[in-house]
Residue, then its C-alpha position, 0 to 999 in steps of 0.5 A: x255466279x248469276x251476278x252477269x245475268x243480274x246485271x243485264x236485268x238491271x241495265x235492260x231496266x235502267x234503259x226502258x226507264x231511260x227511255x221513258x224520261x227521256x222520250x216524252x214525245x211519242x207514246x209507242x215508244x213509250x209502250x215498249x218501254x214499259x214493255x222492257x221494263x216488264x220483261x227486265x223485271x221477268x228475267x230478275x224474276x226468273x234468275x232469283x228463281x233459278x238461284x234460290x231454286x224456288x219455283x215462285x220466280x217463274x210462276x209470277x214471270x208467267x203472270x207478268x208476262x200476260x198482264x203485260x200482253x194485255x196491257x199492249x194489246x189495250x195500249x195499242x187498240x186504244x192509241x189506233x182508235x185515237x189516231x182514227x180520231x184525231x189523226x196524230x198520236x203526239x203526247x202534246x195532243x193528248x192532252x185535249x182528253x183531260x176532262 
């Protein structure tokens, strides 16, 4: 019965780790994958939930989904104080910060 919406958490997963192996070159792309692969990870969340009738899904979707928020608002404030410092935000540059 939920094996549809199964299936399409499943598949957003696959992409936004596709995107990721794939995309080695710019990092907002890679954001949104990791952002992609949260929300995959969400809907999972929210259709086991759902199926088991259980109210756990949900209450660890709403956790995933501000640690998610989060981790995009640090992600995207860290990559403009870079960019305001280096003038690029190429992956390849990014390795000047290894210590």
């Amino acid at each position: 019965m939920y094996y549809e919406y199964l299936t399409i958490g499943v598949i957003l997963f696959i992409l936004g780790v596709l995107g990721i192996v794939l995309n080695r070159s710019n990092i907002i792309i890679m954001l949104m994958c990791i952002e992609l692969m949260l929300l995959a990870i969400s809907f999972l969340f929210l259709i086991n939930s759902i199926a088991i009738d259980n109210i756990t899904g949900q209450i660890f979707t709403i956790m995933i989904l501000t640690i998610a928020a989060a981790e995009s608002a640090i992600g995207l404030a860290i990559l403009v104080a870079y960019y305001r410092i280096r003038g690029t935000i190429a992956i390849k540059t990014l390795n000047l910060l290894r210590g």
